[in-house]
PDB file as gemmi writes it, atoms N, CA and C in Angstrom:
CRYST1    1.000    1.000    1.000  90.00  90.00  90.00 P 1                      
ATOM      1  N   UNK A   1       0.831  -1.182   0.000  1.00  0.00           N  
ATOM      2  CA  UNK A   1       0.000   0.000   0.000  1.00  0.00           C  
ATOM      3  C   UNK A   1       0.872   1.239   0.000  1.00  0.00           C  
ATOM      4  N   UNK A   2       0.470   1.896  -0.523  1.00  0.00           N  
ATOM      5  CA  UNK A   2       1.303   3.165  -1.083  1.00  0.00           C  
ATOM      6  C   UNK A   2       1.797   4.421   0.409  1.00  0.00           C  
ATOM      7  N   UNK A   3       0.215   4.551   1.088  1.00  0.00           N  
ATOM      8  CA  UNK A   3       0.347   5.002   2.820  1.00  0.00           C  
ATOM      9  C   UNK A   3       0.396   4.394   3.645  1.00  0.00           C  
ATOM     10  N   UNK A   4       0.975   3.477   3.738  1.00  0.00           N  
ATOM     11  CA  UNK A   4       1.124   2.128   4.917  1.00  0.00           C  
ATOM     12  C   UNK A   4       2.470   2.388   5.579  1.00  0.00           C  
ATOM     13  N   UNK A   5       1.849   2.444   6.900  1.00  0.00           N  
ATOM     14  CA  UNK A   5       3.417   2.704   7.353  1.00  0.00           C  
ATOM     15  C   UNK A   5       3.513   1.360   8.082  1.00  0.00           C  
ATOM     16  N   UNK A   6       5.213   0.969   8.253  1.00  0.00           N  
ATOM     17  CA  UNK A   6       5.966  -0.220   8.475  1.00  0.00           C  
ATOM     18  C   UNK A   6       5.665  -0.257  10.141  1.00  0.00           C  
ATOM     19  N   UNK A   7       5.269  -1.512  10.460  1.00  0.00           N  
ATOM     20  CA  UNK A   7       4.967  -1.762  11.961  1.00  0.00           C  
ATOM     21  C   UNK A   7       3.767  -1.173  12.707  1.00  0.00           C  
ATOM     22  N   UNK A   8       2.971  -0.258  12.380  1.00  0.00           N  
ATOM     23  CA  UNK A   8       1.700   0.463  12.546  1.00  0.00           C  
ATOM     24  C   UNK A   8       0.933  -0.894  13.001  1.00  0.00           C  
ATOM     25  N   UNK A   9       0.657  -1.857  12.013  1.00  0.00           N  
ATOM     26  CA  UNK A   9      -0.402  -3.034  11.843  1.00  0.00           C  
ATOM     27  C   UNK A   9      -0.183  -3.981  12.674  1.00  0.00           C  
ATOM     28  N   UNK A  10      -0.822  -3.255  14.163  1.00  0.00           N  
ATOM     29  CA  UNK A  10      -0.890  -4.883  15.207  1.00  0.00           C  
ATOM     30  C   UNK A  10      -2.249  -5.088  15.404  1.00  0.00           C  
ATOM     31  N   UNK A  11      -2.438  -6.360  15.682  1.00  0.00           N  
ATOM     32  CA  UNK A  11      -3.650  -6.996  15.849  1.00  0.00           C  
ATOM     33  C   UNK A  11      -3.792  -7.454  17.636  1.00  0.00           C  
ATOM     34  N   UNK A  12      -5.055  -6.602  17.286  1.00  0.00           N  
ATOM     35  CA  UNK A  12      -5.172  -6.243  18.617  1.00  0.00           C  
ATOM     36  C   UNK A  12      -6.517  -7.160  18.806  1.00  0.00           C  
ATOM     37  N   UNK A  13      -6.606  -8.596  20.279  1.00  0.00           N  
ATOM     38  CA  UNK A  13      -7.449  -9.183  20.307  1.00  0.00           C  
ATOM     39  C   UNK A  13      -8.712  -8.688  21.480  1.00  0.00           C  
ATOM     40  N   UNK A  14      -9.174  -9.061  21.720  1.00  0.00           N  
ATOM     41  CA  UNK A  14     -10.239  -9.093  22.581  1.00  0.00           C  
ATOM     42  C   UNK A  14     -10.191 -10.617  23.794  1.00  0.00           C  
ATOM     43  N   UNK A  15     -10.211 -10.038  25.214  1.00  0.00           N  
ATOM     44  CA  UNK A  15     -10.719 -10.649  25.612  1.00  0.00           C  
ATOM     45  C   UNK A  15     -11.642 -11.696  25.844  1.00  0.00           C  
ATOM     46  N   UNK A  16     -11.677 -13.175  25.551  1.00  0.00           N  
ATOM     47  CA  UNK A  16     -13.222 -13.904  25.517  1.00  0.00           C  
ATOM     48  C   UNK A  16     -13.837 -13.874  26.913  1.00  0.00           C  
ATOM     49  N   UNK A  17     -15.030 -13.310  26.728  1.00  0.00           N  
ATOM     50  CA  UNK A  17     -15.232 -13.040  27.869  1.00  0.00           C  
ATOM     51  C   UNK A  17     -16.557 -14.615  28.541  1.00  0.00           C  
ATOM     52  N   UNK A  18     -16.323 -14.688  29.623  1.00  0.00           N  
ATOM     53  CA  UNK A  18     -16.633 -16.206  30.096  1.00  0.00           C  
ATOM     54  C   UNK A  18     -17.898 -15.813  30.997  1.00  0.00           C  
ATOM     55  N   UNK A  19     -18.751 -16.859  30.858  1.00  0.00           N  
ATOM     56  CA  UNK A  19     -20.192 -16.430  31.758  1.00  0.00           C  
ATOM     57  C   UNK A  19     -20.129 -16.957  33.372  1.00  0.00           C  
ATOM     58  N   UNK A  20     -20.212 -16.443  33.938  1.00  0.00           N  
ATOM     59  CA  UNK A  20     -20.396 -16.788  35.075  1.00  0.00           C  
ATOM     60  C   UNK A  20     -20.725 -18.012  35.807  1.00  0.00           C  
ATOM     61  N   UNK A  21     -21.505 -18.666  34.922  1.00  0.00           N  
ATOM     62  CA  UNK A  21     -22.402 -19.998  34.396  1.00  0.00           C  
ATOM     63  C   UNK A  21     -21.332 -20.881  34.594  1.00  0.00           C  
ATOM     64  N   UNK A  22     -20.676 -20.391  33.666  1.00  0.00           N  
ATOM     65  CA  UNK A  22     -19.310 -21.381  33.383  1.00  0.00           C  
ATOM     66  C   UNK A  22     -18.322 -21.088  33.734  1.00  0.00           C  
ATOM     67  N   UNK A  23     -17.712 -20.319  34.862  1.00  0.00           N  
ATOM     68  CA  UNK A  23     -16.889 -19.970  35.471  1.00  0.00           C  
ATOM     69  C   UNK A  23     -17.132 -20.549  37.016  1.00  0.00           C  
ATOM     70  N   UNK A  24     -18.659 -20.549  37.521  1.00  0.00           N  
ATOM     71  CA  UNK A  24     -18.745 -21.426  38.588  1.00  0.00           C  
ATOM     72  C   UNK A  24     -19.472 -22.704  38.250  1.00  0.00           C  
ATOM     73  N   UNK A  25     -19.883 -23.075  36.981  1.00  0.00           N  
ATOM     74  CA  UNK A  25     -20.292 -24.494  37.050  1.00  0.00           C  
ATOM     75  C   UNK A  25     -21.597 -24.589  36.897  1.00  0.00           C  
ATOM     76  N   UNK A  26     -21.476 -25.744  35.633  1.00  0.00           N  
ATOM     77  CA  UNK A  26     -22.872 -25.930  35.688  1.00  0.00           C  
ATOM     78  C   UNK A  26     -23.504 -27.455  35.921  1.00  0.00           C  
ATOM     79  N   UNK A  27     -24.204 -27.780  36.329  1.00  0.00           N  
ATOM     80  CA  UNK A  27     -24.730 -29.001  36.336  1.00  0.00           C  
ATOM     81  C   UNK A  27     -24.616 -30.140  34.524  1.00  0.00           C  
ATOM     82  N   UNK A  28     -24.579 -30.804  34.700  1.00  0.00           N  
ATOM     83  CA  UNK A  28     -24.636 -31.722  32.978  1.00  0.00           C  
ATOM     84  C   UNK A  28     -24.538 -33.481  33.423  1.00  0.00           C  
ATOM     85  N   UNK A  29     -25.041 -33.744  32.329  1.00  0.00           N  
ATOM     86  CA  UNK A  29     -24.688 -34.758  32.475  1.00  0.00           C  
ATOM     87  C   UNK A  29     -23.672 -36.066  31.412  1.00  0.00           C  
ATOM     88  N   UNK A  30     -22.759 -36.873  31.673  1.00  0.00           N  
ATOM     89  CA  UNK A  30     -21.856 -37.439  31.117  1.00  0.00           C  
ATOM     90  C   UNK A  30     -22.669 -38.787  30.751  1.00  0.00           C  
ATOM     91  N   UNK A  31     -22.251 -39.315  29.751  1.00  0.00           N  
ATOM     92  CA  UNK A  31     -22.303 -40.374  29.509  1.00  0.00           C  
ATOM     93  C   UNK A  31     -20.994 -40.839  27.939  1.00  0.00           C  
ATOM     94  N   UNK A  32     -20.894 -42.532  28.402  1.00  0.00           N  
ATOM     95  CA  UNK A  32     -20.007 -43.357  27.309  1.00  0.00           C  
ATOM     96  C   UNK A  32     -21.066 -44.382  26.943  1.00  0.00           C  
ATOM     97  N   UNK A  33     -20.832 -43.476  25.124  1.00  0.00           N  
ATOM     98  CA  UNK A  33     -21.558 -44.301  24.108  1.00  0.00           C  
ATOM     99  C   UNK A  33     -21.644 -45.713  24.569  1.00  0.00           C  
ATOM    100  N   UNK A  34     -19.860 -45.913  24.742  1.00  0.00           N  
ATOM    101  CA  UNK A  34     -19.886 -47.674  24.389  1.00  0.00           C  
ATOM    102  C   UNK A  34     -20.475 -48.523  25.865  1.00  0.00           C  
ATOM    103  N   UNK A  35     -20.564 -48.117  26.987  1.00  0.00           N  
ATOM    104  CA  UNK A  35     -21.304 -48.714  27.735  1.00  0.00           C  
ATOM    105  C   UNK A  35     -22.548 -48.220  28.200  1.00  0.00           C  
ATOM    106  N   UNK A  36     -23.297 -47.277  27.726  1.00  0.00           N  
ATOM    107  CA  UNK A  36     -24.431 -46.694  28.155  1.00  0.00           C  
ATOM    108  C   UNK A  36     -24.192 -46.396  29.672  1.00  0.00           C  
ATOM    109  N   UNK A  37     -23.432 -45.509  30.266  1.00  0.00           N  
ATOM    110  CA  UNK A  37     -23.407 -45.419  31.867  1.00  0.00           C  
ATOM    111  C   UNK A  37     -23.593 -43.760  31.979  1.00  0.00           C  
ATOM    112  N   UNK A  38     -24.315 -43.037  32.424  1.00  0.00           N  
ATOM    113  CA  UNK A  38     -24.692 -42.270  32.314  1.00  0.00           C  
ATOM    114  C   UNK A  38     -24.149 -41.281  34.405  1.00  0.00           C  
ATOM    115  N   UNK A  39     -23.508 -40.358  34.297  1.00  0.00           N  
ATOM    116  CA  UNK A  39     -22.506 -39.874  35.346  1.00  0.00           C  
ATOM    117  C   UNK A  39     -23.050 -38.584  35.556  1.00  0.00           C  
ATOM    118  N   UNK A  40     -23.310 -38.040  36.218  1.00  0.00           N  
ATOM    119  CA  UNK A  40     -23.422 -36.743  36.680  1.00  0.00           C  
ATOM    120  C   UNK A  40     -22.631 -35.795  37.403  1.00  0.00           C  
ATOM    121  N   UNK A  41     -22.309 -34.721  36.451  1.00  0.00           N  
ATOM    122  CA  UNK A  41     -20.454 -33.833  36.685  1.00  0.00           C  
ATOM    123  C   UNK A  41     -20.900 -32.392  36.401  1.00  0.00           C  
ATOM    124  N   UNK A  42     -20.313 -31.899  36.742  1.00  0.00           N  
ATOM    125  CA  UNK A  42     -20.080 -30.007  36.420  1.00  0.00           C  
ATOM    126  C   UNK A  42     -18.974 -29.846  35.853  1.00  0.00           C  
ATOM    127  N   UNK A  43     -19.523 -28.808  34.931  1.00  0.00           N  
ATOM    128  CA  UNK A  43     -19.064 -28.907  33.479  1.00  0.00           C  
ATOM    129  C   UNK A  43     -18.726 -27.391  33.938  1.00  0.00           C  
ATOM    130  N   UNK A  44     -16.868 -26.662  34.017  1.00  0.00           N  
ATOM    131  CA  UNK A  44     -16.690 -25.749  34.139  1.00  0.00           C  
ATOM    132  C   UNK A  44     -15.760 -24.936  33.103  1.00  0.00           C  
ATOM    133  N   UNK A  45     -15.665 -23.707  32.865  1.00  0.00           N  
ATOM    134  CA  UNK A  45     -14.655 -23.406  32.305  1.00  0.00           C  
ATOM    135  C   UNK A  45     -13.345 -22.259  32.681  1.00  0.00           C  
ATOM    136  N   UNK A  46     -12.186 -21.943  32.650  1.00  0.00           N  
ATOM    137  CA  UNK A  46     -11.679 -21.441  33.119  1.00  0.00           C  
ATOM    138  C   UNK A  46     -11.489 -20.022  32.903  1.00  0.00           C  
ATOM    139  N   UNK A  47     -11.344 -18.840  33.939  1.00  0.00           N  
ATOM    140  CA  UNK A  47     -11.966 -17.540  33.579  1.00  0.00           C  
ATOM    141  C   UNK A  47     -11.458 -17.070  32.443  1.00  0.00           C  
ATOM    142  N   UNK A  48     -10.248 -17.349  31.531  1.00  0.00           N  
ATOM    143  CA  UNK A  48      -9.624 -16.926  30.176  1.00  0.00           C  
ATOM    144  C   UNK A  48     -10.435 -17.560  29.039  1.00  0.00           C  
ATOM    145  N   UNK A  49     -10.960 -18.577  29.480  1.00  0.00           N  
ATOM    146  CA  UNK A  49     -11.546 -18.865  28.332  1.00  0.00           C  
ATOM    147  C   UNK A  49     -11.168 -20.334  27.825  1.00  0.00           C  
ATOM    148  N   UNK A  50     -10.021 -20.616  28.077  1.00  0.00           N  
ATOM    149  CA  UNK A  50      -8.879 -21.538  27.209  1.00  0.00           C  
ATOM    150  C   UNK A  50      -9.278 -22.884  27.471  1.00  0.00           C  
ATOM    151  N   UNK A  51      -9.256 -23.335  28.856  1.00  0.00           N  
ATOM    152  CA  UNK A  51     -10.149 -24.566  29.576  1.00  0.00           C  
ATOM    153  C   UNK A  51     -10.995 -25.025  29.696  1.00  0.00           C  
ATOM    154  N   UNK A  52     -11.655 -26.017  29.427  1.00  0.00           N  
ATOM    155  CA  UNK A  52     -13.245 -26.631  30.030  1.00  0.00           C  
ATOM    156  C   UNK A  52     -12.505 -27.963  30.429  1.00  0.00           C  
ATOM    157  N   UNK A  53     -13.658 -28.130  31.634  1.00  0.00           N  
ATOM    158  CA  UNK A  53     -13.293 -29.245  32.361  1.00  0.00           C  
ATOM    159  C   UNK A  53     -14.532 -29.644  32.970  1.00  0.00           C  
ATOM    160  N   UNK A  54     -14.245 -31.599  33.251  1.00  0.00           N  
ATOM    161  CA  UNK A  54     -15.726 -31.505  34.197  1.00  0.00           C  
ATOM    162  C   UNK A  54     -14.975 -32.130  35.241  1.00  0.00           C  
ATOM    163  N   UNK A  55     -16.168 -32.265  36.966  1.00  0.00           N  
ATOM    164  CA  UNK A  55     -15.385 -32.583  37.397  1.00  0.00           C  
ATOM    165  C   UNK A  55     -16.954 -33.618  38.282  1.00  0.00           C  
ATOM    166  N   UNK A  56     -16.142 -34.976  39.008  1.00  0.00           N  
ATOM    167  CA  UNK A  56     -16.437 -35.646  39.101  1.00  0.00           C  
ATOM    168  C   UNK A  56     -17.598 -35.734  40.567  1.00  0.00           C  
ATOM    169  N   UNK A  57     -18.332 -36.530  41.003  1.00  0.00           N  
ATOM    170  CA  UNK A  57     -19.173 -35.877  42.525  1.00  0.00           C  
ATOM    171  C   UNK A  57     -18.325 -36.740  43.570  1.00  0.00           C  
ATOM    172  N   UNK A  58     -16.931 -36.962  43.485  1.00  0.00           N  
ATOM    173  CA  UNK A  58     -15.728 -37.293  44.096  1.00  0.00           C  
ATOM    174  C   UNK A  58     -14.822 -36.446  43.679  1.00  0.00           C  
ATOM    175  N   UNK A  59     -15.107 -35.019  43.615  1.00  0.00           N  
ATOM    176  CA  UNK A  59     -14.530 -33.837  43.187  1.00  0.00           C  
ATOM    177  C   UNK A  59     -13.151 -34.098  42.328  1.00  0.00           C  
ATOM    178  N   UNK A  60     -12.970 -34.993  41.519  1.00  0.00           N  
ATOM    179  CA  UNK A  60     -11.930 -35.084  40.804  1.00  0.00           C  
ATOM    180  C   UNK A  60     -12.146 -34.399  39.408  1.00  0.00           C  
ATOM    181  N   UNK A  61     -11.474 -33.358  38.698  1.00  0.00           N  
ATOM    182  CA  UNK A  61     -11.224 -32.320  37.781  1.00  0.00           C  
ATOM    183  C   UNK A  61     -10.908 -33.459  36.732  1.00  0.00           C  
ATOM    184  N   UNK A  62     -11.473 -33.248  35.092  1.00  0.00           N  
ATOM    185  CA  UNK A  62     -10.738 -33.862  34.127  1.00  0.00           C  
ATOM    186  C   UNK A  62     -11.077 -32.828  33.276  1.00  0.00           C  
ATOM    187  N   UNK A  63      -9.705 -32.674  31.771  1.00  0.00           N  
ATOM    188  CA  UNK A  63     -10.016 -31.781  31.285  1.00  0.00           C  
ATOM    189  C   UNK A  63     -10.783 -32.604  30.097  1.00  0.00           C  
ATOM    190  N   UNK A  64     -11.632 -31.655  29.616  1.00  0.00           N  
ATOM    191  CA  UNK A  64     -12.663 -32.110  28.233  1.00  0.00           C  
ATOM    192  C   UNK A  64     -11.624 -31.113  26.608  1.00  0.00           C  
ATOM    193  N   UNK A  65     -11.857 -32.726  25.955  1.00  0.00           N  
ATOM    194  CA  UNK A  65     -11.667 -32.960  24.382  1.00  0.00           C  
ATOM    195  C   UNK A  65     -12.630 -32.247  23.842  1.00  0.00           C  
ATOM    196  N   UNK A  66     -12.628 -31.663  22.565  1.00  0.00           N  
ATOM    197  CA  UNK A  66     -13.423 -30.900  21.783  1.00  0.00           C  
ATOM    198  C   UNK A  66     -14.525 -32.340  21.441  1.00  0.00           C  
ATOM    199  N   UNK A  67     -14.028 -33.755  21.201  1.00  0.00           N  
ATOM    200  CA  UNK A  67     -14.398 -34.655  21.217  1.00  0.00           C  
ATOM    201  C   UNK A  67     -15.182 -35.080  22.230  1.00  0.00           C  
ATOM    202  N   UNK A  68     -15.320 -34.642  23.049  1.00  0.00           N  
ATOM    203  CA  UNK A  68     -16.196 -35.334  24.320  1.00  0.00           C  
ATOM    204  C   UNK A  68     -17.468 -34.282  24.109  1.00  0.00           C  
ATOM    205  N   UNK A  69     -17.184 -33.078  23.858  1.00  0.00           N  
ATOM    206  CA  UNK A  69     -18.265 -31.929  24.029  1.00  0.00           C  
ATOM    207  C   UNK A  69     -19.275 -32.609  23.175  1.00  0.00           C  
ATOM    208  N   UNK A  70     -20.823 -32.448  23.172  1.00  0.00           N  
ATOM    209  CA  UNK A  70     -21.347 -32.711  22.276  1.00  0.00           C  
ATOM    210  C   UNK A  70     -22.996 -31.988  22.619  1.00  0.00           C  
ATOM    211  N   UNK A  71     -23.418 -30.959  21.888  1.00  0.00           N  
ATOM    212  CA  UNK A  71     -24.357 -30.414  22.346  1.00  0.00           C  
ATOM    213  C   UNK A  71     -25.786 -31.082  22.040  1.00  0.00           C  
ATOM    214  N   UNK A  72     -27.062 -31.136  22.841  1.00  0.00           N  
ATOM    215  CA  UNK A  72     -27.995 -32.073  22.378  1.00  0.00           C  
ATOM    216  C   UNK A  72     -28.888 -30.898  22.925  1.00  0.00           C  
ATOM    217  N   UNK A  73     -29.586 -30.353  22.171  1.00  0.00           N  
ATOM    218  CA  UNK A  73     -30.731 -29.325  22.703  1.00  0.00           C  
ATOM    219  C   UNK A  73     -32.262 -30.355  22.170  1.00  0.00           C  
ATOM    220  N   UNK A  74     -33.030 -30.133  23.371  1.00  0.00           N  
ATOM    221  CA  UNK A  74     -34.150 -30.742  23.113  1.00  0.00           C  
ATOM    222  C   UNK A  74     -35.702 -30.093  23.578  1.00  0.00           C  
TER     223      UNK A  74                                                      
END                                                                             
């Protein structure tokens, strides 16, 4: 570009900003296809954004796969 000045052009992001919801937890429920067992966990995410995790009602934390997520609205 003819008026472009050198180094001017930073990219400037935004904050993702995280709901509250999911910063303290929400109720959900787990289940595995292959044995039909169906678990009940809170499904949280971390205040940056970057993390989701659920965690177990033996308070044990696991982090969640884009693969595990799976939305079912009904």
């Amino acid at each position: 570009m003819a008026g472009a000045q050198p180094g001017v052009h930073a990219l400037q992001l935004k904050r993702v900003c995280v709901s509250d919801t999911l910063k303290r937890g929400s109720k959900c429920i787990k289940w595995d296809d292959d044995s039909n067992l169906v678990y009940p966990v809170v499904l949280k995410m971390d205040p940056n954004g970057f993390f989701l995790h659920w965690v177990e009602q033996n308070k044990l934390q696991h982090p969640c796969s884009r693969e595990e997520v799976k939305c079912r609205n009904n």
